[in-house]
PDB file of N, CA, C and O in Angstrom:
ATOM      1  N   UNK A   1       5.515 -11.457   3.233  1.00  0.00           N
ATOM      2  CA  UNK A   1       4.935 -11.576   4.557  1.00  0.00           C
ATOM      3  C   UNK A   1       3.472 -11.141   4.485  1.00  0.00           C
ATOM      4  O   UNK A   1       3.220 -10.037   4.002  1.00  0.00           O
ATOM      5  N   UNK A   2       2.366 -12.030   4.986  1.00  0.00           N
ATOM      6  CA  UNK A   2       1.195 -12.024   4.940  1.00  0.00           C
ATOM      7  C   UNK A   2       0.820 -10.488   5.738  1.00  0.00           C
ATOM      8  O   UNK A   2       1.796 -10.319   6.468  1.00  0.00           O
ATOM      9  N   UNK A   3      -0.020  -9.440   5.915  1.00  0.00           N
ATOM     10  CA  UNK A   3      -0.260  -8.273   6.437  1.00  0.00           C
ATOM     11  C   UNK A   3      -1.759  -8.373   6.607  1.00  0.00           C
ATOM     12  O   UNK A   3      -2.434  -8.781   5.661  1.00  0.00           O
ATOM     13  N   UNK A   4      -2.345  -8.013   7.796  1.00  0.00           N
ATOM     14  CA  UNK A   4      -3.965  -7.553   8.274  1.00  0.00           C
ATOM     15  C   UNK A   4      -3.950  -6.239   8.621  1.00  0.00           C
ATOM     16  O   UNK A   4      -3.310  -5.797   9.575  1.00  0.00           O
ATOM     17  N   UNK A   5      -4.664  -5.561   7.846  1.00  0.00           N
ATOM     18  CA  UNK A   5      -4.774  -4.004   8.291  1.00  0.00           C
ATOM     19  C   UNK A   5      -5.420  -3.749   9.293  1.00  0.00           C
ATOM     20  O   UNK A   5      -6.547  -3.807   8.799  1.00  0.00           O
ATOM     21  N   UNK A   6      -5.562  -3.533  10.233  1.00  0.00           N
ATOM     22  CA  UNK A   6      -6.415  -2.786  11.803  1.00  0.00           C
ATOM     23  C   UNK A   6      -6.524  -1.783  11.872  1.00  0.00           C
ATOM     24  O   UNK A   6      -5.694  -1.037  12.393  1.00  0.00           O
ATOM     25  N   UNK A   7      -8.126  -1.260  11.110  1.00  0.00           N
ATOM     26  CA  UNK A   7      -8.704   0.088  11.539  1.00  0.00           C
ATOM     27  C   UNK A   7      -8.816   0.780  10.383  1.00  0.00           C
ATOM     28  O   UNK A   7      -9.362   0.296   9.391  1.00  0.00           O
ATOM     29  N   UNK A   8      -8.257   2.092  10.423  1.00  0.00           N
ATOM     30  CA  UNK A   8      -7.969   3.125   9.089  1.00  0.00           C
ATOM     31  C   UNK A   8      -6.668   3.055   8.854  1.00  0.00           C
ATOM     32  O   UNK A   8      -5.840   2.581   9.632  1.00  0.00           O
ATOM     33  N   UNK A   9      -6.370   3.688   7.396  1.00  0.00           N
ATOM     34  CA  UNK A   9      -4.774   4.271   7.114  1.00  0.00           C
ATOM     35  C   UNK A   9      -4.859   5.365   7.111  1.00  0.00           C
ATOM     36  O   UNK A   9      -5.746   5.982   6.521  1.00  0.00           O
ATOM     37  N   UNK A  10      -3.429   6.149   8.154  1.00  0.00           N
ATOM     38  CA  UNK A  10      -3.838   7.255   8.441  1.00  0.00           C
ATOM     39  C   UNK A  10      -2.599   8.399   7.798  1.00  0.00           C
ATOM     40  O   UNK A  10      -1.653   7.691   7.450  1.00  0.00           O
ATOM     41  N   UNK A  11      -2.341   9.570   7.579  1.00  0.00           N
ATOM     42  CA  UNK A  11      -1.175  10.309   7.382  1.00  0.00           C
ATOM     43  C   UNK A  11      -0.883   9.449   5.000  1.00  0.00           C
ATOM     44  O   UNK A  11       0.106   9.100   4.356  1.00  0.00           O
ATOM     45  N   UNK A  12      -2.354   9.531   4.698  1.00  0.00           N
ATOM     46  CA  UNK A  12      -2.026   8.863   3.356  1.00  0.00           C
ATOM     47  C   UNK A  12      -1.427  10.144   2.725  1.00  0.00           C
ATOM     48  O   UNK A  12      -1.557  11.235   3.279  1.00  0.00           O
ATOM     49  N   UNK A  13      -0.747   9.981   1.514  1.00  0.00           N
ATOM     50  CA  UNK A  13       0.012  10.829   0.967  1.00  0.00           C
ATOM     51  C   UNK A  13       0.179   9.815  -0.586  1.00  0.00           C
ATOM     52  O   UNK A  13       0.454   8.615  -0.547  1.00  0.00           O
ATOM     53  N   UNK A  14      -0.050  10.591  -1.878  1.00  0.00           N
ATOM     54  CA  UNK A  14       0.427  10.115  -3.254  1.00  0.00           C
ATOM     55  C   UNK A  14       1.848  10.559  -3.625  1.00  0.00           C
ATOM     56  O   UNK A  14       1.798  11.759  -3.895  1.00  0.00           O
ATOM     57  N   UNK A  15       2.958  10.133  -3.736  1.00  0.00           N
ATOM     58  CA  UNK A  15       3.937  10.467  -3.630  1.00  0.00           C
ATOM     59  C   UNK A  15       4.484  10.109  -5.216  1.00  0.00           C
ATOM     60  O   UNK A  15       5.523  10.660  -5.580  1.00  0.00           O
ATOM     61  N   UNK A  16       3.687   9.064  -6.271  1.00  0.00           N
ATOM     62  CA  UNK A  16       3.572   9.108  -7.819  1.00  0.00           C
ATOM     63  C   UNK A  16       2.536   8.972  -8.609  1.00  0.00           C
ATOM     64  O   UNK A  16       1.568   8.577  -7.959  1.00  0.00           O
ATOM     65  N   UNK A  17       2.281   9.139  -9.849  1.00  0.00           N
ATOM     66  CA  UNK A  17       1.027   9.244 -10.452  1.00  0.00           C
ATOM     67  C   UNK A  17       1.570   8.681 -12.162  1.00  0.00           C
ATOM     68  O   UNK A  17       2.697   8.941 -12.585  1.00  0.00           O
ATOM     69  N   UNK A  18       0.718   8.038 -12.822  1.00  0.00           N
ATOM     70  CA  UNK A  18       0.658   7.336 -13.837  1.00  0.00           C
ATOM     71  C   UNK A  18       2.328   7.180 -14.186  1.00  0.00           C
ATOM     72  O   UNK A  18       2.970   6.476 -13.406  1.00  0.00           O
ATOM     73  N   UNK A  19       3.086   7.844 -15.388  1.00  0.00           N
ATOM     74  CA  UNK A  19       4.485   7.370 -15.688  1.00  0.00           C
ATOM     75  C   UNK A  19       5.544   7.615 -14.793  1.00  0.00           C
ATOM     76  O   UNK A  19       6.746   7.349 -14.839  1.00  0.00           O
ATOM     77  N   UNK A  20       4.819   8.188 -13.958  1.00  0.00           N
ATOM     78  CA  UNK A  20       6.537   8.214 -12.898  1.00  0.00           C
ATOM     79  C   UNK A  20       6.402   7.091 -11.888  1.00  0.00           C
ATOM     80  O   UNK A  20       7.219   6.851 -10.999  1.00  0.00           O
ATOM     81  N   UNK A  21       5.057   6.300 -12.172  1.00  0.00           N
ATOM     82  CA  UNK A  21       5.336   4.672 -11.582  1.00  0.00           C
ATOM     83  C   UNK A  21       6.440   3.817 -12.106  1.00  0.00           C
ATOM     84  O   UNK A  21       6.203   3.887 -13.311  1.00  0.00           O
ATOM     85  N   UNK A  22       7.386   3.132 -12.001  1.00  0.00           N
ATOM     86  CA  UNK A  22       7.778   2.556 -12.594  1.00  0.00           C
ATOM     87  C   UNK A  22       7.283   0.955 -12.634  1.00  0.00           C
ATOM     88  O   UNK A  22       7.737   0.043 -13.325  1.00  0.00           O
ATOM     89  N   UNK A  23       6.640   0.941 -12.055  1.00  0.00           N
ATOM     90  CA  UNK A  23       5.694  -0.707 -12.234  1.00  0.00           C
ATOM     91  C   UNK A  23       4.168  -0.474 -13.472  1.00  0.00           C
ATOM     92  O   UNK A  23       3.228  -1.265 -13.544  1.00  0.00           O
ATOM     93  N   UNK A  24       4.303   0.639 -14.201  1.00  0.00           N
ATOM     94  CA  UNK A  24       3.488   0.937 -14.582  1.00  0.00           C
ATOM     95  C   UNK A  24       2.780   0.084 -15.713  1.00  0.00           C
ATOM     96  O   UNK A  24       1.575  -0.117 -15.864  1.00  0.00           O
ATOM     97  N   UNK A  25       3.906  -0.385 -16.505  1.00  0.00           N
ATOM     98  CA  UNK A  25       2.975  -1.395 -17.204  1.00  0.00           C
ATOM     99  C   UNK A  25       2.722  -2.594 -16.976  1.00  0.00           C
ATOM    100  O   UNK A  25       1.990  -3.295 -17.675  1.00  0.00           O
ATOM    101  N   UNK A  26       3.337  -2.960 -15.919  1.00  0.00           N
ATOM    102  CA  UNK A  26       3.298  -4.149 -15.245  1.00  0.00           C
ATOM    103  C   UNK A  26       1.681  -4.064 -14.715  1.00  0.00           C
ATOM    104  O   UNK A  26       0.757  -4.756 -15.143  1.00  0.00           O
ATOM    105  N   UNK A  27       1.606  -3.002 -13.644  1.00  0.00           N
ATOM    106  CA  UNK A  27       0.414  -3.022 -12.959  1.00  0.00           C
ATOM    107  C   UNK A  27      -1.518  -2.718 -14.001  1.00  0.00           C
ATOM    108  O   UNK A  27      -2.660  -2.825 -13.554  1.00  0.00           O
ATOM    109  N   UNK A  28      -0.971  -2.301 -15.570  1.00  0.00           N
ATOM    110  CA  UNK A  28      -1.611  -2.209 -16.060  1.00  0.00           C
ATOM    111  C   UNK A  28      -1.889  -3.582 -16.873  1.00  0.00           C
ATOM    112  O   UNK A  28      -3.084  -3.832 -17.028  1.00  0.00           O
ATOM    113  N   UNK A  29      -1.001  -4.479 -17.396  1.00  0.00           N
ATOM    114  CA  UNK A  29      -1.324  -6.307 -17.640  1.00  0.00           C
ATOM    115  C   UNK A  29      -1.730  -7.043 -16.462  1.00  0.00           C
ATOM    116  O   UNK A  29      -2.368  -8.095 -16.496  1.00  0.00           O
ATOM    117  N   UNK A  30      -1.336  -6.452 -15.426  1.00  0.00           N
ATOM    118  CA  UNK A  30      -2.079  -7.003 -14.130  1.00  0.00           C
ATOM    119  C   UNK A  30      -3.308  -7.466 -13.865  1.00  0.00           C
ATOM    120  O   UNK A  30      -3.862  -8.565 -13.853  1.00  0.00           O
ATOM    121  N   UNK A  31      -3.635  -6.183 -13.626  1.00  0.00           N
ATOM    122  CA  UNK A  31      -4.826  -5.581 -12.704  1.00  0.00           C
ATOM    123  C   UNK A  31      -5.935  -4.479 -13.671  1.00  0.00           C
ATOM    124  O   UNK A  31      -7.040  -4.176 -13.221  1.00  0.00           O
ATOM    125  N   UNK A  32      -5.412  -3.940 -15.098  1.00  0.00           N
ATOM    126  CA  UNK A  32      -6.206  -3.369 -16.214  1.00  0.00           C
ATOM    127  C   UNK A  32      -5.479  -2.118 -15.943  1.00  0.00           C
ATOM    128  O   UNK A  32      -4.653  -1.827 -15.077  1.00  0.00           O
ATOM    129  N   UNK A  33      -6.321  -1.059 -17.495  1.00  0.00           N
ATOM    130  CA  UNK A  33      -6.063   0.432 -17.217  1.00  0.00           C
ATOM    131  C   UNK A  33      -6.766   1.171 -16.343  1.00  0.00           C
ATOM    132  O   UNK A  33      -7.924   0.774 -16.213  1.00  0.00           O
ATOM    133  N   UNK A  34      -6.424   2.261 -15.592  1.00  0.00           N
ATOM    134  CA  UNK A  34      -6.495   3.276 -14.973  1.00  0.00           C
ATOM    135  C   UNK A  34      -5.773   3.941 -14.699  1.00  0.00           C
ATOM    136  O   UNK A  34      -4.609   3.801 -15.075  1.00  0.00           O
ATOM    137  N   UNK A  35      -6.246   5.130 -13.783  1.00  0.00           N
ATOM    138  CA  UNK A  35      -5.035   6.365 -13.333  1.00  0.00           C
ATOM    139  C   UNK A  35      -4.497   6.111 -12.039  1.00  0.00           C
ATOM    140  O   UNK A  35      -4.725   6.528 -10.904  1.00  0.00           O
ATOM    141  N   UNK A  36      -3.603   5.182 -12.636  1.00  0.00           N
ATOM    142  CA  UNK A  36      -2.731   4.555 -11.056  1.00  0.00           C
ATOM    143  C   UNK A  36      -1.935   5.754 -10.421  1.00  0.00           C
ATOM    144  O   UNK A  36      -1.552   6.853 -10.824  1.00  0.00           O
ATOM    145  N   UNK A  37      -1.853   4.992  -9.156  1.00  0.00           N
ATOM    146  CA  UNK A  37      -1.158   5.986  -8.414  1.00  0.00           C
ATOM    147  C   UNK A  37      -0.244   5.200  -7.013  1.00  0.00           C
ATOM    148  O   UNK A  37      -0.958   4.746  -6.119  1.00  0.00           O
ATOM    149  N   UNK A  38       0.743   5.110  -6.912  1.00  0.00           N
ATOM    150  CA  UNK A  38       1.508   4.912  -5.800  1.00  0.00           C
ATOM    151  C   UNK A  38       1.617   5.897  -4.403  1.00  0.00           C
ATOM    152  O   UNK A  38       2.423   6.811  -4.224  1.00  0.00           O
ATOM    153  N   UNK A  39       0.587   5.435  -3.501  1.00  0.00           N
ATOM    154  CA  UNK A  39       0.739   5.953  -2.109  1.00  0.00           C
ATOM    155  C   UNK A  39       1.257   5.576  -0.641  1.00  0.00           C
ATOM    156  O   UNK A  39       1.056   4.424  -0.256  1.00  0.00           O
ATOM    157  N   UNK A  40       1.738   6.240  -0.026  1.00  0.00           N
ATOM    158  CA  UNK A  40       1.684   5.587   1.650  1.00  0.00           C
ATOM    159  C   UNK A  40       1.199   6.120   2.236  1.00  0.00           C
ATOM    160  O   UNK A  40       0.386   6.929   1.786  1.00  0.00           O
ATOM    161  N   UNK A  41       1.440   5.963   3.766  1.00  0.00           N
ATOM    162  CA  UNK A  41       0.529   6.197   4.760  1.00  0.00           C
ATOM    163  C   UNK A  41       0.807   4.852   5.997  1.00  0.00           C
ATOM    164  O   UNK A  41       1.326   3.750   5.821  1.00  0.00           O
ATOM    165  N   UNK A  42       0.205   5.498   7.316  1.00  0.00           N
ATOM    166  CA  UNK A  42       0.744   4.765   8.106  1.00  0.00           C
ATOM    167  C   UNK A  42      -0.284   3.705   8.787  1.00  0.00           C
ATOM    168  O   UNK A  42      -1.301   4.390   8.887  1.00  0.00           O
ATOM    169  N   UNK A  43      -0.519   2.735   9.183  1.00  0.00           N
ATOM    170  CA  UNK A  43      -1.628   2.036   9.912  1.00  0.00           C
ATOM    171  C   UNK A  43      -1.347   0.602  10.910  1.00  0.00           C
ATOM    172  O   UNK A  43      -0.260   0.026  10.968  1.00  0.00           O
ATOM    173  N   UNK A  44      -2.266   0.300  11.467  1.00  0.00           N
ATOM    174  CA  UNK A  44      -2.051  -0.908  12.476  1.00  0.00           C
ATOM    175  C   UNK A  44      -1.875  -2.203  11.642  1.00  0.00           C
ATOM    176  O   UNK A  44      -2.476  -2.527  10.617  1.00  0.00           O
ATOM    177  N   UNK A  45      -1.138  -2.710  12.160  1.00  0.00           N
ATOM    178  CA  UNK A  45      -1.137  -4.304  11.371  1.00  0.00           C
ATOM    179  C   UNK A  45      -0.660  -5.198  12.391  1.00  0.00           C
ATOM    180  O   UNK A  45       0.067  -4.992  13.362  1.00  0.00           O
ATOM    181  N   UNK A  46      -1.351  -6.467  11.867  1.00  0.00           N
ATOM    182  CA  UNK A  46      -1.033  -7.893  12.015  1.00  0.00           C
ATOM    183  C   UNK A  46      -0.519  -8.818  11.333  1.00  0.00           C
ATOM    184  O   UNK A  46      -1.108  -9.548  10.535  1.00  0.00           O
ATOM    185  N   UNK A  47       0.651  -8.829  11.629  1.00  0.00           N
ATOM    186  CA  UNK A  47       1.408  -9.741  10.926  1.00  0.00           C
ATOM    187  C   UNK A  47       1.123 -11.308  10.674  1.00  0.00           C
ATOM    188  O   UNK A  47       0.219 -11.854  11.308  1.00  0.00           O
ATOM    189  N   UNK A  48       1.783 -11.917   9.885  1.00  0.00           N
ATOM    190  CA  UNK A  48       1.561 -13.141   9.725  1.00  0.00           C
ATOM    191  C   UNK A  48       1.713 -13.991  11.376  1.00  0.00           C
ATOM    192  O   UNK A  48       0.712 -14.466  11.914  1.00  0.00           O
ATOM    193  N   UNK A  49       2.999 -14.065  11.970  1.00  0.00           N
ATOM    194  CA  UNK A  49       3.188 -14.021  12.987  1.00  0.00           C
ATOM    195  C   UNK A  49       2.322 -13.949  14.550  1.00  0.00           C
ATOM    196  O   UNK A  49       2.351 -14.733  15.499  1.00  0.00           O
ATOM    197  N   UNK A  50       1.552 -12.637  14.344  1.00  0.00           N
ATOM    198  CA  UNK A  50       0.334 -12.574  15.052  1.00  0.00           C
ATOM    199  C   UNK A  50       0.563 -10.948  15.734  1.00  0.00           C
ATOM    200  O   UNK A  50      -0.288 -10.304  16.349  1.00  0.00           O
ATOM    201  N   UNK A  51       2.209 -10.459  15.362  1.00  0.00           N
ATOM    202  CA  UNK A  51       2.411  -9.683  15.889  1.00  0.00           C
ATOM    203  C   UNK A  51       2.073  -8.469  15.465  1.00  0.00           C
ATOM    204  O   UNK A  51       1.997  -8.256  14.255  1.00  0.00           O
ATOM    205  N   UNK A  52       1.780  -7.338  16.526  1.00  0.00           N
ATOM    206  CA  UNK A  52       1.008  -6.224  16.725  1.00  0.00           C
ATOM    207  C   UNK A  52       1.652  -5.216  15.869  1.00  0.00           C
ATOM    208  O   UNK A  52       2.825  -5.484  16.128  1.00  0.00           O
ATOM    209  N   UNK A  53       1.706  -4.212  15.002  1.00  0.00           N
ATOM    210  CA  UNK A  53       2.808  -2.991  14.707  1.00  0.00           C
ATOM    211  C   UNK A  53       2.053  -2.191  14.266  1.00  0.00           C
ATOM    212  O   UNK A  53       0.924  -2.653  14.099  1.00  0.00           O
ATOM    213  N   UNK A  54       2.237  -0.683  13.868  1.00  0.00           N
ATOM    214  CA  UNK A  54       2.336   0.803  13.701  1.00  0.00           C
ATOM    215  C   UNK A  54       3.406   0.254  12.581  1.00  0.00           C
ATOM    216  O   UNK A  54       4.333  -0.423  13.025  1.00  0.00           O
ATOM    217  N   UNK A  55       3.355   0.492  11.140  1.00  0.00           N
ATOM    218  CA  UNK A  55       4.167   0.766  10.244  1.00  0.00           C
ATOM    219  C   UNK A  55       3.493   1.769   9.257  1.00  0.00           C
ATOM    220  O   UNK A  55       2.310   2.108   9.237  1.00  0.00           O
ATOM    221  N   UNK A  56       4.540   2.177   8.419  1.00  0.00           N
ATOM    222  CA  UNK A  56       4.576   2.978   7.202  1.00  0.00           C
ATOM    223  C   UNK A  56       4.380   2.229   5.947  1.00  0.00           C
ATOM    224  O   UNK A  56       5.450   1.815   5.501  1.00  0.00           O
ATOM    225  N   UNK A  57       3.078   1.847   5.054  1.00  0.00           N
ATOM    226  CA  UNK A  57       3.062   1.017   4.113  1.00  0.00           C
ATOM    227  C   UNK A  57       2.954   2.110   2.911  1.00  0.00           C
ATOM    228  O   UNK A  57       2.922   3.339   2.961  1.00  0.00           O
ATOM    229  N   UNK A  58       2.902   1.081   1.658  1.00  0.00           N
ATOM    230  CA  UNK A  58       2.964   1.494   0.191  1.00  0.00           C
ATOM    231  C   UNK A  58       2.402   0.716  -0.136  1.00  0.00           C
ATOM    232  O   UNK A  58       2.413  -0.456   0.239  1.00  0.00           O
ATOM    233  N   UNK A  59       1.585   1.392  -1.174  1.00  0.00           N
ATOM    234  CA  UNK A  59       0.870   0.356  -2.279  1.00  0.00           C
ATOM    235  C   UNK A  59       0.184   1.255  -3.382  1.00  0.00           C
ATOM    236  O   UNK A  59       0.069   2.480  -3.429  1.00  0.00           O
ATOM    237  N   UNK A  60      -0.217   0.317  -4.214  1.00  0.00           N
ATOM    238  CA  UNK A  60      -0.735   1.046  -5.735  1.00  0.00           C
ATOM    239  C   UNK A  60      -2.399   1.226  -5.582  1.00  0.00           C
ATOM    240  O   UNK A  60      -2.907   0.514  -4.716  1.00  0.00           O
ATOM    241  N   UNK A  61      -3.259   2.071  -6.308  1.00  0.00           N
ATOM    242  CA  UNK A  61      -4.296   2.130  -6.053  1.00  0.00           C
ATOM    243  C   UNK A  61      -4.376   3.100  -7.432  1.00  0.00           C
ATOM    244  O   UNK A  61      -3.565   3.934  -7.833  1.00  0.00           O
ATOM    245  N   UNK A  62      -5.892   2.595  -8.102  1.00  0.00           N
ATOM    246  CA  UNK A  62      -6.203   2.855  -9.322  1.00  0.00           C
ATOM    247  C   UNK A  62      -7.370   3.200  -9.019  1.00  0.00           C
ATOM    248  O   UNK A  62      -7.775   2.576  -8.039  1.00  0.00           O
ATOM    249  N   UNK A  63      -8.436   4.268  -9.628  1.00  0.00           N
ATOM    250  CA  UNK A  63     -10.249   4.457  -9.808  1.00  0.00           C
ATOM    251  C   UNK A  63     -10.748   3.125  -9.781  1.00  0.00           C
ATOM    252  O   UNK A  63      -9.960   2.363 -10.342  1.00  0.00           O
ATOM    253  N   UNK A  64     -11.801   2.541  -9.323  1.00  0.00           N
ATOM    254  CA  UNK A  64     -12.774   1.602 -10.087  1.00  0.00           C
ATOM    255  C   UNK A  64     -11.603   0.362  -9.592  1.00  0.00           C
ATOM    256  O   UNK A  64     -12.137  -0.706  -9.892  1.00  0.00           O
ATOM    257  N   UNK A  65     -10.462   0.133  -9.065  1.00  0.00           N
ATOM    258  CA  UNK A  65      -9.789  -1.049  -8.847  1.00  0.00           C
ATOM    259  C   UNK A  65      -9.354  -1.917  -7.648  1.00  0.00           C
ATOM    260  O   UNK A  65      -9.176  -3.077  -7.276  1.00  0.00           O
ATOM    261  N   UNK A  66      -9.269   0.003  -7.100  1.00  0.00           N
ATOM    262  CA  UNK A  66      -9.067  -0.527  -5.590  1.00  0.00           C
ATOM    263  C   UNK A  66      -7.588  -0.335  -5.149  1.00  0.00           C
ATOM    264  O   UNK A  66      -6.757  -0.007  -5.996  1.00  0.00           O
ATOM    265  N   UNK A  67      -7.417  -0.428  -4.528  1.00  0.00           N
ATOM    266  CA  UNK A  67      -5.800  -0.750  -3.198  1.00  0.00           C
ATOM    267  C   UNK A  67      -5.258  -2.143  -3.732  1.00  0.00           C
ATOM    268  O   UNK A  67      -6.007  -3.095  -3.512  1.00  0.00           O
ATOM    269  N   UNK A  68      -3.827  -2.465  -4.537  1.00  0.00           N
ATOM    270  CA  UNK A  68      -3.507  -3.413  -4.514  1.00  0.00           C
ATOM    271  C   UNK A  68      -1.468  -3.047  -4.337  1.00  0.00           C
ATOM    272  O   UNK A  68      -0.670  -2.143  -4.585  1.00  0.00           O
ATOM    273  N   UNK A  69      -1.481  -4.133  -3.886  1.00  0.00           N
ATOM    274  CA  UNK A  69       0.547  -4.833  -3.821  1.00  0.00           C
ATOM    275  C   UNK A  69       0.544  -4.076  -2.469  1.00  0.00           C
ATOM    276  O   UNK A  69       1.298  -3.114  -2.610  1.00  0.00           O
ATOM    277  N   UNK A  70      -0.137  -4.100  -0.837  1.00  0.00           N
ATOM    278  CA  UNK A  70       0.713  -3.563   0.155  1.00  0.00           C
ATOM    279  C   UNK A  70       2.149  -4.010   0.325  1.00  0.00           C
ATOM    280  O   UNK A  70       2.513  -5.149   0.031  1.00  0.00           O
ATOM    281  N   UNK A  71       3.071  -2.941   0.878  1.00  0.00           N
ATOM    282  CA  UNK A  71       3.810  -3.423   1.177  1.00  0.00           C
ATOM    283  C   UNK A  71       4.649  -2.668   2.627  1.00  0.00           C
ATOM    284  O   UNK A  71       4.914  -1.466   2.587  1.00  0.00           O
ATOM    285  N   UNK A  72       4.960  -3.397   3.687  1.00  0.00           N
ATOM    286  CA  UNK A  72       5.767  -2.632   4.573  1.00  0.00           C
ATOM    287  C   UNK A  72       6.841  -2.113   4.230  1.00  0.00           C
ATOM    288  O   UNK A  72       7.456  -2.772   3.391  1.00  0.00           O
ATOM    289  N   UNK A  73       7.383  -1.032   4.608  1.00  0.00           N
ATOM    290  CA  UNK A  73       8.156  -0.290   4.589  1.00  0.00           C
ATOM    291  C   UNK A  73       9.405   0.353   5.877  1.00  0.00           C
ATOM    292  O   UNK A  73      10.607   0.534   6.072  1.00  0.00           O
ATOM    293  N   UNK A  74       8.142   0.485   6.444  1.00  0.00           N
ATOM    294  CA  UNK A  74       9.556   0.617   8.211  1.00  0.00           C
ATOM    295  C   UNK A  74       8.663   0.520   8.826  1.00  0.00           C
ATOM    296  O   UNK A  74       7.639   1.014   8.354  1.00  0.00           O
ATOM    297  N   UNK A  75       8.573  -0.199  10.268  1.00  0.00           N
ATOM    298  CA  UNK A  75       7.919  -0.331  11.184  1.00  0.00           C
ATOM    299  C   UNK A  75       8.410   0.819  12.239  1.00  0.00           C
ATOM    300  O   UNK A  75       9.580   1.127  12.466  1.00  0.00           O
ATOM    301  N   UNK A  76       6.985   1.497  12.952  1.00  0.00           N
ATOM    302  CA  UNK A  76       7.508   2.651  13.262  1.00  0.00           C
ATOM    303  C   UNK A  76       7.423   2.234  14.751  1.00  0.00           C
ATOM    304  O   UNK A  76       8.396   2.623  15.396  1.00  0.00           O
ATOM    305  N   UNK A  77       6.232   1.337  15.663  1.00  0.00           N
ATOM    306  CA  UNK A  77       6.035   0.871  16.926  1.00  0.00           C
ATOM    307  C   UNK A  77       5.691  -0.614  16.503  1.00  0.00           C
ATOM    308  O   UNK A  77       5.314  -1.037  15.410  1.00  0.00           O
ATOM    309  N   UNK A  78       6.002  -1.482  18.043  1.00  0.00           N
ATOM    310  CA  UNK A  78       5.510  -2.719  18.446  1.00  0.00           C
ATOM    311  C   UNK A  78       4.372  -2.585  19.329  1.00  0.00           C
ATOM    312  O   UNK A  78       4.122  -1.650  20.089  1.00  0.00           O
ATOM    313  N   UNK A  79       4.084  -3.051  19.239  1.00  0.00           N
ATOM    314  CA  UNK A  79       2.505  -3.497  20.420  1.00  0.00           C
ATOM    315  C   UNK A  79       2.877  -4.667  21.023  1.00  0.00           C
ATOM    316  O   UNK A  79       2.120  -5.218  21.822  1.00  0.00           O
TER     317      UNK A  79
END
């Protein structure tokens, strides 16, 4: 499902760091080496749909690479 972020991500938290990723070598033939890290955190989105939500996302984020693979997790409000 396509996702538009609206605004900041807020309440972020790293919850793994390099081998206790388990996408780890995946995300390193990917996207290259760095000191990946798997975080969430909560923010506004727009769905493919058009529709409004407050969810709890995840995604990977490396130095020098950036924020990549969002993914929803639980939607916490509708708009």
């Amino acid at each position: 499902m396509y996702l538009d972020i609206i605004g900041e991500i807020e309440q972020i938290e790293t919850f793994a760091v390099g081998s206790a990723i388990r996408e780890l070598e995946r995300l390193r033939k990917v996207y290259g080496k760095g000191r990946w890290r798997k975080r969430k955190g909560v923010a506004k989105l727009r769905l493919s749909n058009g529709t409004l939500v407050e969810a709890e996302i995840h995604w990977y984020e490396a130095t020098g690479l950036g924020r990549k693979e969002f993914k929803i997790k639980r939607i916490l409000k509708e708009y």
